[in-house]
DRENSEFI-947541 format. One line per field, with one value per residue (C-alpha): residue number from 1; x, y, z. Coordinates in Angstrom, 2 decimals, decimal comma, m for minus. Example, Ala and Ser with C-alpha at 12.3 -4.5 7.8 and 13.67 -1.06 7.14 Angstrom:
<sites>
num <- 1:2
c1 <- 12,30:13,67
c2 <- m4,50:m1,06
c3 <- 7,80:7,14
</sites>
This chain:
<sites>
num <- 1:2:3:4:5:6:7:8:9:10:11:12:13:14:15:16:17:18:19:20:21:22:23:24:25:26:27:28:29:30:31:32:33:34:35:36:37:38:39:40:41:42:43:44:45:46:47:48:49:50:51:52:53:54:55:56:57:58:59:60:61:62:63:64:65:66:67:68:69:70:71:72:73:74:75:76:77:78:79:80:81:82:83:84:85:86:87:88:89:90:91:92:93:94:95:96:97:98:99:100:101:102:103:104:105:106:107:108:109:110:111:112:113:114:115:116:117:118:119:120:121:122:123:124:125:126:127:128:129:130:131:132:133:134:135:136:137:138:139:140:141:142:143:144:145:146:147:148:149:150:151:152:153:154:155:156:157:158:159:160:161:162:163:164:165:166:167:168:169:170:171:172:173:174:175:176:177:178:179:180:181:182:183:184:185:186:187:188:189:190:191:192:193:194:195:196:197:198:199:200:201:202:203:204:205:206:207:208:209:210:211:212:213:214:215:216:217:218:219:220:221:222:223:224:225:226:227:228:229:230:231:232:233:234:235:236:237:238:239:240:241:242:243:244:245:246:247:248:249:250:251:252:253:254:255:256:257:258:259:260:261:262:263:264:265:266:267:268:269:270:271:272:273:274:275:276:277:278:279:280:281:282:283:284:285:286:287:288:289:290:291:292:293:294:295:296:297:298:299:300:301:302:303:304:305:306:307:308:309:310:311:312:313:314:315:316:317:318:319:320:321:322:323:324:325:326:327:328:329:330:331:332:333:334:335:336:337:338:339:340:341:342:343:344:345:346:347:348:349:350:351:352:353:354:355:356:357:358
c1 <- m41,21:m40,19:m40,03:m41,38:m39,84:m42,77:m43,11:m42,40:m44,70:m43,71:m43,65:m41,21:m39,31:m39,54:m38,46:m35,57:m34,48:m34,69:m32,69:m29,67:m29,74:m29,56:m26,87:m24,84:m25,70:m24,26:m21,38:m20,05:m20,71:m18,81:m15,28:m15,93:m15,67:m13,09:m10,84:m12,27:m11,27:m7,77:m6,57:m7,43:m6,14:m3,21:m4,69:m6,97:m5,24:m4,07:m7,93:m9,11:m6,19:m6,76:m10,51:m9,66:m6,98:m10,05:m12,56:m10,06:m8,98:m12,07:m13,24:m10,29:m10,26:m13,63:m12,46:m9,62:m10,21:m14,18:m15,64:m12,36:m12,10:m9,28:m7,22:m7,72:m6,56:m3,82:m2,60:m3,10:m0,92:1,65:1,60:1,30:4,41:6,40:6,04:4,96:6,11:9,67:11,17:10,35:12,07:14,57:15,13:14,74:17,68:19,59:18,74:19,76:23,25:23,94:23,47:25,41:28,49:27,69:27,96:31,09:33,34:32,24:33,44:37,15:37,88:37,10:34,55:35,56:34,45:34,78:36,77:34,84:33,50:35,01:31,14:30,04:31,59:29,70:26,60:24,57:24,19:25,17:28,16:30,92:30,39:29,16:32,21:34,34:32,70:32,98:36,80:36,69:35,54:37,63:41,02:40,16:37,90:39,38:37,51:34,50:33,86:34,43:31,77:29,67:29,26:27,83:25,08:24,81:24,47:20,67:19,79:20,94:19,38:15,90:16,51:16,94:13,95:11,98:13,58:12,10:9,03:8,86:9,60:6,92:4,74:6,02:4,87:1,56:1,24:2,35:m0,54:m3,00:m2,22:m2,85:m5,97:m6,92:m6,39:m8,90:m11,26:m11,17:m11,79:m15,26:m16,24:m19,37:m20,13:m18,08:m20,64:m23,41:m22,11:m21,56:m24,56:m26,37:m24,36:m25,03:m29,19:m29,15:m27,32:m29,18:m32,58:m33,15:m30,27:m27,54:m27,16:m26,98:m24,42:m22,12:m22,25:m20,97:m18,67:m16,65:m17,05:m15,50:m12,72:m12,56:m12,46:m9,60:m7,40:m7,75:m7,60:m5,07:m3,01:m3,55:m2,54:0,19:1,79:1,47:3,83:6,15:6,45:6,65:9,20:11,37:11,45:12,98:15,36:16,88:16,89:19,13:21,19:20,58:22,02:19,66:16,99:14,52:14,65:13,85:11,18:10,23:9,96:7,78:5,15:5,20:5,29:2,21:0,30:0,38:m0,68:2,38:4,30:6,53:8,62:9,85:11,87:12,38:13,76:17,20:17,25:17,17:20,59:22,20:20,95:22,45:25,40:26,21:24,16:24,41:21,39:19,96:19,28:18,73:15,89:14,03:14,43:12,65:9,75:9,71:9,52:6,76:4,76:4,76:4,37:1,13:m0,25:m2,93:m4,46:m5,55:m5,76:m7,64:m10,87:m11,48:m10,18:m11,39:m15,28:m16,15:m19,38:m20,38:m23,10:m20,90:m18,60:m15,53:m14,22:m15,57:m13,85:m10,50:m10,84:m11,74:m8,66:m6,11:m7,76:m7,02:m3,89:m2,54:m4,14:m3,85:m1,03:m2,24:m5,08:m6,56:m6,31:m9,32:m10,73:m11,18:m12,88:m15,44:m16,07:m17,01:m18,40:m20,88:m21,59:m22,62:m25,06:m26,75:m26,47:m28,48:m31,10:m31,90:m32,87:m34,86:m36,65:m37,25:m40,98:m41,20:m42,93:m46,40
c2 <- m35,95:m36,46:m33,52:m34,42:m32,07:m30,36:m30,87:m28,18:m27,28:m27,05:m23,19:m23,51:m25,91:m23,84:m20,67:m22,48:m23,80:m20,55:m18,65:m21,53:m21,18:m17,47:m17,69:m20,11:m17,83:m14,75:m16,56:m17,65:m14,02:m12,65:m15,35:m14,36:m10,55:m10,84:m13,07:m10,66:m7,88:m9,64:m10,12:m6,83:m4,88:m4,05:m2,10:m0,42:2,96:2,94:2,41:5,07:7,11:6,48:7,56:10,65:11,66:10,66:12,78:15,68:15,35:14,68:18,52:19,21:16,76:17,60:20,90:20,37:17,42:17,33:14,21:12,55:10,97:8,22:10,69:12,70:9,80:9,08:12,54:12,36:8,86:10,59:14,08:11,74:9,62:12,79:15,53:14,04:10,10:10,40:13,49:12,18:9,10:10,85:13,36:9,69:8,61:11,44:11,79:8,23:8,46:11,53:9,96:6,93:9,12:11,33:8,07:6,70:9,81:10,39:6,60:6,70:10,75:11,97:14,27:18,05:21,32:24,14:27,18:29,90:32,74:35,73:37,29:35,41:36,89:40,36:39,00:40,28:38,37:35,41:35,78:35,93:32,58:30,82:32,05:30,67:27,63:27,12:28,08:25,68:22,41:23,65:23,27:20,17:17,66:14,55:16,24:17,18:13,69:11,93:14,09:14,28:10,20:8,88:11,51:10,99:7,55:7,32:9,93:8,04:5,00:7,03:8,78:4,86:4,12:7,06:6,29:3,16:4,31:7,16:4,33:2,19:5,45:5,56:2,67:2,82:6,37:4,79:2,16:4,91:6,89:3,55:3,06:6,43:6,45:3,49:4,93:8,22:5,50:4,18:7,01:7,00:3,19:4,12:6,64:4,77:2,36:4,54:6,19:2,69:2,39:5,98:5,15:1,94:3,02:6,17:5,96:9,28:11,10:9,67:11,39:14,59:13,07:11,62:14,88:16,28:14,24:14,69:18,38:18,08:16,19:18,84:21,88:20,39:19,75:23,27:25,01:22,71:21,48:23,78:26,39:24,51:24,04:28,12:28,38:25,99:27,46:31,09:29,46:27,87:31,11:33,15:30,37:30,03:33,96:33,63:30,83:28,72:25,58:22,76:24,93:22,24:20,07:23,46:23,83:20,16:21,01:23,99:21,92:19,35:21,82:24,10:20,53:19,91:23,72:25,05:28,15:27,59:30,69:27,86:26,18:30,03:31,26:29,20:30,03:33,67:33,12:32,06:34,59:37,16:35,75:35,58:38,31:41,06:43,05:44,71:41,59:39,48:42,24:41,32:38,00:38,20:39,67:38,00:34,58:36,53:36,83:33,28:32,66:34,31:34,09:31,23:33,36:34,98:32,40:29,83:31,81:31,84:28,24:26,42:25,33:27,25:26,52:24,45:24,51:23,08:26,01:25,99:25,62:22,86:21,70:22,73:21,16:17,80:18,30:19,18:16,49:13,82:14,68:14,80:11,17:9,64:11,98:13,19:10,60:11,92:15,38:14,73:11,62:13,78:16,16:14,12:12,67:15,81:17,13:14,41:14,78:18,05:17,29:14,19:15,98:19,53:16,90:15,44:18,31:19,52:16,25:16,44:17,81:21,19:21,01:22,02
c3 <- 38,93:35,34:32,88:29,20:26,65:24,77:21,03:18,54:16,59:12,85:12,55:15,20:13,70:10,51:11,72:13,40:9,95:8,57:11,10:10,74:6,52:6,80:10,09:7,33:4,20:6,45:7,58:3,99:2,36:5,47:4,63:0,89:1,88:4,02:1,38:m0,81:1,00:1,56:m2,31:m2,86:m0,16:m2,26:m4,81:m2,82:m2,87:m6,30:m7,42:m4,74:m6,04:m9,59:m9,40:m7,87:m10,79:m13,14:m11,26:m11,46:m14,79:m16,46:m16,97:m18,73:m21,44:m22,17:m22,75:m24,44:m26,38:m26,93:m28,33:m28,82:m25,11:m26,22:m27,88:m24,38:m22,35:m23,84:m23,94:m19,95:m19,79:m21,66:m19,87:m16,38:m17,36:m18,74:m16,77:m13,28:m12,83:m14,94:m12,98:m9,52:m10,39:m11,85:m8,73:m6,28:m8,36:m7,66:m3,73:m3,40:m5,62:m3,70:m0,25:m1,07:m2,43:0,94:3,19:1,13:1,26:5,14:6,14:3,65:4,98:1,64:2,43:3,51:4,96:2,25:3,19:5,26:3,67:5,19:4,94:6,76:9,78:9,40:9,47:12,78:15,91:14,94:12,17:14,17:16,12:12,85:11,26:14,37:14,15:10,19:10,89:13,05:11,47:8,42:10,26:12,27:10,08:11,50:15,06:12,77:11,25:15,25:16,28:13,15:11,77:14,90:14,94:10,63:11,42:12,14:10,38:6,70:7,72:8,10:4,74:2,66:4,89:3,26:m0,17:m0,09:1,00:m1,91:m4,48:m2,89:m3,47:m7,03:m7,87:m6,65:m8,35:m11,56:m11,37:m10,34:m13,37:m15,49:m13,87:m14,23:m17,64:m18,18:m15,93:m18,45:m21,29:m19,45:m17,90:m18,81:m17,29:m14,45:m13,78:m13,84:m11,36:m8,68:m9,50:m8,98:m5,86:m4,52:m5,18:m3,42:m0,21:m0,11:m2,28:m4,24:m3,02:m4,65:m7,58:m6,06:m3,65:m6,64:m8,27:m4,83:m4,38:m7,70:m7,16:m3,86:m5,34:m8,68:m5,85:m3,76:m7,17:m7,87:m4,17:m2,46:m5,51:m8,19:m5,16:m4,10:m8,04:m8,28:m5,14:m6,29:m9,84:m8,33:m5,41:m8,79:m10,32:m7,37:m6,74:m10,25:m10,68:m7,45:m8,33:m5,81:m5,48:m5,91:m7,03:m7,92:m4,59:m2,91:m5,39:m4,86:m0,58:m0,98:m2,77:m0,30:2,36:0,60:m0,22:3,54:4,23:5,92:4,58:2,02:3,72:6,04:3,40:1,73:4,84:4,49:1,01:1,83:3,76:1,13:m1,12:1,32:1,89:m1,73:m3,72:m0,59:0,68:m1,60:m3,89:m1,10:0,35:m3,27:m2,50:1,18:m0,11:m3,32:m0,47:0,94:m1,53:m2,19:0,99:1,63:m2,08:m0,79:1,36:m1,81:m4,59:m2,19:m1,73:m5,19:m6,04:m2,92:m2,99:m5,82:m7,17:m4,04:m1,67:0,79:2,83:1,98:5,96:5,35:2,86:4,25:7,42:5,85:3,60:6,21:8,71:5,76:4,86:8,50:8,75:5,47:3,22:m0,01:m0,66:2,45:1,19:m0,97:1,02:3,82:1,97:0,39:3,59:5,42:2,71:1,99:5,80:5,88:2,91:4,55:8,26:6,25:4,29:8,34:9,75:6,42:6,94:10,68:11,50:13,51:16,72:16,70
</sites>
């Protein structure tokens, strides 16, 4: 028995030439986005980042420099590179110098243990053996260092491998605030475009969803950062009144540590030894609560600041920031945000829409 193959008819043999142009049509777009994709994989976080400076920053030259929108984004460049960008390379500088000298005077014996402070010793619970110890280590370094560099070790080559990961993240900041500033000077057409964008991935809702989303971004600059910058200023102003030693890296940790919503009493807390051992109790009492006060000042400030003027709660809000940040760092903080934010909009509009049951 012999099997004839059937003739296709010429729909068939249309549709068949139509399903392999689009198959090839697919299949190019797909390489181009993906080579696409590739080249600019490298500036994808300073744009993202850069946007989100813009978004934040745009309010306040409007207020502060109304109708003049160059003269405002310059002023931002120059505030950026000045205040921000300069002293963070300036205190990366100085963590890296110091850690070299550190390393150098540990390996050639330079490197010593002060002389114990006889205070030390009436302090409760745990003075005596800290002063034993300090005693110690003071009389024997040669045992100190034996014990000590193998240990130090590990620990310096993870602190150059952050170094060179903060410079890496200086750089990139430095392009976002570029880019930022050029986004301030077309802010108007970069509107528009993700306005377009927003309408044609979700028809008559993106507008409103735009507008949310730079809100979002606005309310976590002021509850999160804005927040954040208070602690650390009131934080620098304890620590200088106290005289304590490196006064602006402390001040420098209890930003990062408020950014990433922890209490900046953890970083306080050693402070407020040394401001015992040195100033006695009833300065370093002022101190402690002074540290408290900082300590639990969001608690306050970030009901007010925090998803003000939104329709979106503000648990919300938080829990997309602190979910970012923990997976993403500080472009998360307000990624994450967005994200859940912009969710909770489209999730609210789908059950408006869905029909009751009769």
């Amino acid at each position: 028995m012999t099997l004839e193959a059937t003739p296709r008819s010429d729909d068939e043999r249309t549709f068949t030439a139509h399903v392999t142009a689009a198959a090839i049509q697919l299949s190019i777009l797909a390489a181009w986005v993906v080579l696409t994709g590739r080249f600019v994989q490298p500036f994808f976080f300073p744009v993202l980042w850069g946007g989100i400076i813009a978004t934040a920053v745009a309010p306040l030259l409007t207020r502060f420099f109304p109708g003049r929108r160059k003269l405002g984004a310059w002023a931002f460049l120059l505030f950026a590179l000045t205040i921000i960008l300069l002293p963070s390379w300036l205190l990366l500088d100085s963590i890296v110098a110091s850690l070299s000298d550190i390393g150098r005077r540990l390996a050639h014996g330079e490197l010593k243990v002060p002389a114990p402070d006889p205070r030390v010793e009436t302090w409760p619970l745990v003075g005596e053996r800290l002063y034993a110890a300090w005693e110690h280590a003071f009389e024997t370094p040669s045992e100190l260092r034996e014990r000590v560099v193998p240990l130090l070790r590990p620990v310096g080559r993870w602190l150059m491998q952050s170094a060179g990961h903060l410079l890496s993240a200086l750089g990139q900041s430095l392009i976002a605030v570029i880019l930022a500033m050029v986004f301030l000077l077309h802010a108007e057409s970069c509107e528009r475009v993700l306005r377009s964008i927003a309408d044609r991935l979700i028809p008559e809702r993106g507008a409103k969803l735009t507008e949310l989303a730079g809100a979002t971004v606005r309310s976590v600059a002021q509850g999160v950062l804005g927040v954040a910058l208070l602690q650390a200023t009131a934080a620098a102003i304890g620590l200088f009144v106290a005289g304590v030693p490196g006064a602006g890296l402390w001040s420098a940790m209890v930003l990062m540590f408020a950014v990433m919503q922890l209490p900046p009493l953890l970083v306080l807390g050693p402070a407020s030894v040394w401001v015992f051992s040195h100033h006695g109790t009833t300065f370093g009492i002022m101190f402690v609560v002074w540290s408290l006060l900082v300590s639990v000042s969001d608690g306050v400030l970030k009901p007010f600041l925090l998803g003000r003027g939104l329709s979106v709660p503000t648990v919300v809000i938080l829990l997309g920031a602190i979910g970012g940040m923990l997976s993403d760092g500080i472009i998360g903080l307000f990624v994450g945000a967005v994200v859940l934010a912009l969710g909770y909009e489209l999730v609210l509009a789908w059950l408006r829409g869905t029909p009751k049951p009769e």
